[in-house]
KOLLUMKOL-75249 format. One line per field, with one value per residue (C-alpha): x, y, z. Coordinates in Angstrom, 3 decimals, always signed. Layout:
// residues N
east = (X, ...)
north = (Y, ...)
up = (Z, ...)
//
This chain:
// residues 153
east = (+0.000, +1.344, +2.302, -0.056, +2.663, +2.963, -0.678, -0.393, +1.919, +0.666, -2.976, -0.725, +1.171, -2.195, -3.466, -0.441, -1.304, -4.856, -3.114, -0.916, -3.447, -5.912, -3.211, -2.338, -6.022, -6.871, -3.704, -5.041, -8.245, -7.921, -5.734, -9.166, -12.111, -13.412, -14.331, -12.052, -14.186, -13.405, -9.845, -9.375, -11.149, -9.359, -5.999, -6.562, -8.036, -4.778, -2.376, -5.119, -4.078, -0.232, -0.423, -2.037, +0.788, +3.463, +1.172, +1.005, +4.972, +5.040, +2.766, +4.761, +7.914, +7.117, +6.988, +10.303, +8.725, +8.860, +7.512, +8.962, +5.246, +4.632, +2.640, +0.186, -0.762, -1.684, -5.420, -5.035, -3.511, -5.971, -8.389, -6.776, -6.456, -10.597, -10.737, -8.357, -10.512, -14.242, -13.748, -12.278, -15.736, -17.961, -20.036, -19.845, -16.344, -17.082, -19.409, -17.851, -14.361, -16.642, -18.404, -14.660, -13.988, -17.009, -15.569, -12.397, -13.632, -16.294, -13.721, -10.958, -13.363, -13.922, -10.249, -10.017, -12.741, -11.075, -8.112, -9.901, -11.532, -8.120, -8.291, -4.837, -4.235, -2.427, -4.780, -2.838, -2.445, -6.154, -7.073, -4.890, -6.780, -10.105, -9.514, -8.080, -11.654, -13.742, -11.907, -12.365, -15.801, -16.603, -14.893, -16.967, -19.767, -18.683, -18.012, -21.718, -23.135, -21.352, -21.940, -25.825, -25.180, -23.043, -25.996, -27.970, -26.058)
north = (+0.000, +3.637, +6.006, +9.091, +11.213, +8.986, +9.104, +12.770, +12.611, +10.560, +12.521, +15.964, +14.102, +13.012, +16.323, +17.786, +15.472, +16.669, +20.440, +19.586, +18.237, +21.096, +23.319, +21.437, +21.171, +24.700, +25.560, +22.953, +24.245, +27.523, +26.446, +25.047, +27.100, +29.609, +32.354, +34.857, +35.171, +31.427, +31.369, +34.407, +32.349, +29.011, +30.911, +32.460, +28.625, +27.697, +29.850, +29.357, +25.382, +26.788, +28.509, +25.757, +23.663, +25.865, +25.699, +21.864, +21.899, +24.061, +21.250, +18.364, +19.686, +20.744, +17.204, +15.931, +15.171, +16.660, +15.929, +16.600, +16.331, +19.481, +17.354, +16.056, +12.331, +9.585, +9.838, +14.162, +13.339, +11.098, +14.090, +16.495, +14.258, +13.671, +17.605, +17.512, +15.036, +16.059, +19.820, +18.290, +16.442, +18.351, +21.226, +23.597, +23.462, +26.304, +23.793, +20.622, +21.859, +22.806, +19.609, +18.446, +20.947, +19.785, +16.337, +16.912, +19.842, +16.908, +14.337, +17.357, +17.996, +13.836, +13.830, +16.948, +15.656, +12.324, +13.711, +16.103, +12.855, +12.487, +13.370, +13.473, +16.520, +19.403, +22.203, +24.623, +22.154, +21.432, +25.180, +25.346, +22.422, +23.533, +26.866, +25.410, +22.769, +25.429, +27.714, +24.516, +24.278, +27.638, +27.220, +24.097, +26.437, +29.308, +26.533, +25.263, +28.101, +29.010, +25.758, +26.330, +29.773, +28.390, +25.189, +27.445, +29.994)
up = (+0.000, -0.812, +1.766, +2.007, +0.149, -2.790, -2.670, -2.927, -5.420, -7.887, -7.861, -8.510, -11.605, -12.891, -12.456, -14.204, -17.453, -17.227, -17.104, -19.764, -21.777, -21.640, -22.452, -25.371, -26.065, -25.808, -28.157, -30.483, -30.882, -31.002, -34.502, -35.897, -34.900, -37.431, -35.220, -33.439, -30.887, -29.869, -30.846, -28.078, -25.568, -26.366, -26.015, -22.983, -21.574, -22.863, -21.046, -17.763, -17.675, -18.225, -15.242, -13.203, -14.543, -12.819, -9.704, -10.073, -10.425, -7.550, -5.379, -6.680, -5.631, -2.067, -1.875, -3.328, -6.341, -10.165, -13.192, -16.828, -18.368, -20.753, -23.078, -21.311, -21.654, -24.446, -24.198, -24.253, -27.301, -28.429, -27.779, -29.604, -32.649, -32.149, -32.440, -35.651, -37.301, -36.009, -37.057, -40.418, -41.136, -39.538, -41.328, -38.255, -37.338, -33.859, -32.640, -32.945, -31.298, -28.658, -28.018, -28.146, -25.204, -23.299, -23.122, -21.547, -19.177, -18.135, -17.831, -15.813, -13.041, -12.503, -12.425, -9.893, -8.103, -7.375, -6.156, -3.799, -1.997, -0.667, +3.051, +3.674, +0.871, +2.889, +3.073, +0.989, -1.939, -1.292, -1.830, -5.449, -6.387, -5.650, -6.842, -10.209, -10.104, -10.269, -12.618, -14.718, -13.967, -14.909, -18.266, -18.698, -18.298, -20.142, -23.285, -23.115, -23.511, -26.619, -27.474, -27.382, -28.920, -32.033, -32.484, -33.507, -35.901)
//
């Protein structure tokens, strides 16, 4: 059984791929939406999950630990090539890179969410991770609502 700090550690690293990936994400679609409107809000998303990253890094190594992820993992990557090839097929490009973005907000805040069910999280890393949940949360919401708004132009 892992020690509480490995614990600790391994939920940070996974929430450094999830990071990584929406950073990557966000980059990637920004590169195919039509509208500049979305592109703006997909960069700034972008350079949001690259700051959580440094506050990640920052968590990781108060315990002894790093991480050289800046890519994010295999299945963000599998993502992004999902957004590639859905905004390549599909006739409204705005909406399907945001469905894309739907999916992995969805699937950040399960990940964030199982990590905070750790009791033995140190307050102050507790508090970066909750504040970086519901930053993610109210992207999530932010991103349906365009969605809605773009299903129907």
């Amino acid at each position: 059984m892992e020690n509480s700090n490995e614990k600790i550690q391994d939920g940070l690293k996974h929430l450094l791929h999830i990071a990584n990936d929406g950073k990557e994400g966000y980059k990637n679609a920004a590169e195919n939406c039509e509208s500049a409107e979305l592109k703006a809000l997909f960069t700034t998303y972008s350079i949001q999950r690259s700051e959580f990253e440094m506050e990640l890094k920052s968590c990781l190594h108060k315990f002894g630990s790093n991480s050289d992820n800046e890519k994010g993992g295999p299945l963000g990557a599998i993502h992004r090539t999902w957004i590639d090839i859905k905004s390549s097929i599909m006739p409204n490009e705005n909406k399907a890179v945001l469905d894309a973005c739907i999916t992995g907000e969805k699937s950040a805040i399960e990940t964030y969410d199982k990590v905070l069910e750790d009791t033995s999280l140190p307050s102050d890393v507790r508090d970066i991770v909750m504040s970086q949940r519901q930053s993610i949360a109210e992207c999530l919401h932010n991103i349906q609502n365009l969605e809605n708004q773009y299903a129907t132009s």
